[in-house]
C-alpha positions as CSV (number, residue, x, y, z in Angstrom):
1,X,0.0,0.0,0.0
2,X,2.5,2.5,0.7
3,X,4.6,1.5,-2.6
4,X,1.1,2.7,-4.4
5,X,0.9,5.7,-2.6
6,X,4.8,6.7,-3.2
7,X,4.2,6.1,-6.6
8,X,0.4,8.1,-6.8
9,X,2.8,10.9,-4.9
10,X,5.5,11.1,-7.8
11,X,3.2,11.0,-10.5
12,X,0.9,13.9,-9.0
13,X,4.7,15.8,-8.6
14,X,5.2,15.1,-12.0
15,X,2.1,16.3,-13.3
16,X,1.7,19.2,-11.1
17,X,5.4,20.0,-12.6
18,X,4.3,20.3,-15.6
19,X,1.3,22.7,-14.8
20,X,3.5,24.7,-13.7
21,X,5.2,24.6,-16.6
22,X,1.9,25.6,-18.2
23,X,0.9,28.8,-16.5
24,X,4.6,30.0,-16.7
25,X,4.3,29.8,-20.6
26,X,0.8,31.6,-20.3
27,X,1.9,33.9,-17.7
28,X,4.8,35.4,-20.2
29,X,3.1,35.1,-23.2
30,X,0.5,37.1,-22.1
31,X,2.4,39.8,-20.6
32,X,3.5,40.5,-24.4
33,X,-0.1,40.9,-25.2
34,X,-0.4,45.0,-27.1
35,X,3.5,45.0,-28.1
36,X,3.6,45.9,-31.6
37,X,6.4,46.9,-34.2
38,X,7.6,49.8,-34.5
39,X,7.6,50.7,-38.1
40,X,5.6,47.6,-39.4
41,X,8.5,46.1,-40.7
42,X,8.9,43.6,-38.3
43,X,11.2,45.1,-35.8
44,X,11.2,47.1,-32.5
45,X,12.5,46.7,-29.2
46,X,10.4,43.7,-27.8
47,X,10.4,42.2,-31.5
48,X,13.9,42.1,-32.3
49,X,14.2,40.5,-28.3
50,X,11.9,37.7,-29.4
51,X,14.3,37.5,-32.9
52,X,17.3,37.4,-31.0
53,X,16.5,34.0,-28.9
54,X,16.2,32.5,-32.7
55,X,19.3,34.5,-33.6
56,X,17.9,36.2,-36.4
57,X,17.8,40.2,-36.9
58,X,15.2,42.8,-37.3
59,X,13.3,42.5,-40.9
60,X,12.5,38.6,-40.0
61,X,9.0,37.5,-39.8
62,X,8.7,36.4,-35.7
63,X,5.7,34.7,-34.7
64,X,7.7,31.4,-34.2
65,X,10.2,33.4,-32.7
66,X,7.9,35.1,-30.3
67,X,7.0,31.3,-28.9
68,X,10.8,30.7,-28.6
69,X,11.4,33.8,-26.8
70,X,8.1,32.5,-24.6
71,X,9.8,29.5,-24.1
72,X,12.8,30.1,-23.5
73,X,11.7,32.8,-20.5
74,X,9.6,29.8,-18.6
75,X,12.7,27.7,-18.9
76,X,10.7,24.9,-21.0
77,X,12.9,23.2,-23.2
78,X,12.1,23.8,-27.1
79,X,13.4,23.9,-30.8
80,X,14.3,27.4,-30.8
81,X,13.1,28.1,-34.1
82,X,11.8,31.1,-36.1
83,X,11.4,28.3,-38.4
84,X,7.5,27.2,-38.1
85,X,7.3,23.6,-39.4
86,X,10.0,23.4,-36.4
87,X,7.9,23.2,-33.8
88,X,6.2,20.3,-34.8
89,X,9.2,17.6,-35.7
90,X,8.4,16.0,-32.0
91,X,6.2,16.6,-28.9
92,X,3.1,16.3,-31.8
93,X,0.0,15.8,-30.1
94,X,-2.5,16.3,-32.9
95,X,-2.3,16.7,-36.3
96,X,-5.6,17.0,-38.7
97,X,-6.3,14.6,-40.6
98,X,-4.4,11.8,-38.6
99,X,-6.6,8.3,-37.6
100,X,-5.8,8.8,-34.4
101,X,-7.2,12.6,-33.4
102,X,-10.1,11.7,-31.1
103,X,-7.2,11.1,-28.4
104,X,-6.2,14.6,-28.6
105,X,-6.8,16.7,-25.0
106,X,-6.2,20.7,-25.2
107,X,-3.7,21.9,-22.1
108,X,-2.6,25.3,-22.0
109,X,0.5,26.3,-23.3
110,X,0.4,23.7,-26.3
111,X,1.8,25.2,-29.9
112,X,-0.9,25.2,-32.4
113,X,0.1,25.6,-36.0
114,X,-1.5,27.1,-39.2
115,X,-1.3,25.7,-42.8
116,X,-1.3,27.9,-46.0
117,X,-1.4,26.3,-49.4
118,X,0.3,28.8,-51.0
119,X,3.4,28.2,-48.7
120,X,3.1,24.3,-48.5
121,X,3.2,24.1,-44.8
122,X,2.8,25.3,-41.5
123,X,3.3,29.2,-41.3
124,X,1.7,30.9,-38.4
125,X,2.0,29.3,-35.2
126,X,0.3,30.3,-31.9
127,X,0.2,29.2,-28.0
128,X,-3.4,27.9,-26.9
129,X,-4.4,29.7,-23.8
130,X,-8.0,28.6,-23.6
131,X,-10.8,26.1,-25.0
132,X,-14.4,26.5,-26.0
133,X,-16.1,24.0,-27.8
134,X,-15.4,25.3,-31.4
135,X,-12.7,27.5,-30.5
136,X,-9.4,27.9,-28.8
137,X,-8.1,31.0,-27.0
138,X,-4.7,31.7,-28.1
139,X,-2.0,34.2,-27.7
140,X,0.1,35.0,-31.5
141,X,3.3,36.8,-31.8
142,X,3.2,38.8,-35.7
143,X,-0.4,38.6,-36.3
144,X,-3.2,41.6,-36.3
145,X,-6.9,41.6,-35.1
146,X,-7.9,39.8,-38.2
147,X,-5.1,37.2,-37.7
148,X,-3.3,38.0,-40.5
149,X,0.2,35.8,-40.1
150,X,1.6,38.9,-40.9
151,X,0.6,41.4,-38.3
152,X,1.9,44.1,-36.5
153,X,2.1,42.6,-32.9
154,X,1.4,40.4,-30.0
155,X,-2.7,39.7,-29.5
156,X,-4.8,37.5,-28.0
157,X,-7.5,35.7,-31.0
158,X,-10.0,33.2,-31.1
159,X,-9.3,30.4,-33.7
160,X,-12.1,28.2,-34.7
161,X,-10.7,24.5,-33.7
162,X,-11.2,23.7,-37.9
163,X,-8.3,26.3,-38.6
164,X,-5.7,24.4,-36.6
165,X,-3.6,21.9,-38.4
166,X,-1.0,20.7,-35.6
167,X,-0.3,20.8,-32.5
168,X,2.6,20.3,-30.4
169,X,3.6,20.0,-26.6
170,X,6.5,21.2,-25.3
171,X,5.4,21.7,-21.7
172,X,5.1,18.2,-21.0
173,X,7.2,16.6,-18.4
174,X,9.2,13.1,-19.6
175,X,7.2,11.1,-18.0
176,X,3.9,12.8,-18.9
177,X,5.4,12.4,-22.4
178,X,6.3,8.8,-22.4
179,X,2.6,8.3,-21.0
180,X,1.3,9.9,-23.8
181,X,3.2,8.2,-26.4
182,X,3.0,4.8,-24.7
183,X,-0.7,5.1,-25.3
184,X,-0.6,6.8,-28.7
185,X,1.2,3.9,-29.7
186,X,-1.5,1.2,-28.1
187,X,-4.0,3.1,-30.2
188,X,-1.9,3.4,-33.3
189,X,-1.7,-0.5,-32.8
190,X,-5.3,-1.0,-31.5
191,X,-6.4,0.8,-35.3
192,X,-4.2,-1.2,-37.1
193,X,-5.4,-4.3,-36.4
């Protein structure tokens, strides 16, 4: 009994580690909320900050930037990447169109990304903050109020759930992410058979 209780403990710790994790992320994220550019050519002070933690210059387009600089100040581990398609080479947790998306649960702080057929892949990403039932909350580095992927600042949009192609986890703790991929591979299996 006690061995179950010890081990109840440590996964609660772990877990609860990761939470905090979470509300970090949001935390700094949305204390960036109304920053803007300066000239509208993708620069200014708190811009070319969220550039630098990429290390790229002013003139670069920063939305995946802005989640690295996020990142980076909560102390979660990440790809550091202005890159887009970047953030979703691990720690995927959905991705449209997969057979195996009804196991998908939203958490705050997990990476959402945008696709655009004219560019072939994912660029715009965001952080989810909050869900609704057709929506998630989300704070987006280099977007505008009509969610442009190339905006003028740091805001906080709505994205229906149908406009989200990927999403990644970087908050997750190793263990939380070995449970998760232990049982996304039973299911992968489960469907295969």
């Amino acid at each position: 009994m006690k061995t179950l209780i010890g081990i109840f403990l440590i996964c609660v710790s772990l877990f609860s580690f990761a939470d905090d994790n979470r509300t970090k992320l949001i935390e700094v994220a949305s204390s960036q909320i109304g920053v803007k550019e300066r000239t509208g050519h993708n620069d200014g002070k708190q811009v070319e900050k969220y550039l630098r933690a990429t290390g790229l210059g002013k003139g670069n387009a920063w939305c995946a930037a802005f989640i690295t600089w996020c990142h980076e100040q909560a102390n979660i581990p990440n790809p550091k990447s202005a890159y887009c398609p970047d953030w979703f080479k691990s720690n995927v947790v959905y991705e449209r169109n997969a057979l195996n998306i009804w196991v998908y649960t939203f958490k705050k702080g997990q990476v959402f990304g945008l696709y655009f057929e004219a560019k072939r892949r994912v660029a715009h990403v965001g952080i989810l903050e909050g869900e609704t039932k057709f929506s998630y909350e989300t704070i987006e580095g280099n977007t505008d109020a009509d969610g442009s992927r190339e905006g003028d600042g740091v805001y906080k949009k709505i994205r229906n759930k149908r406009s989200i192609y990927i999403i990644s986890d970087y908050c997750m703790s190793r263990e939380e992410k070995n449970l998760y991929l232990d049982k996304h591979r039973k299911i992968i299996l489960k469907d295969a058979y």
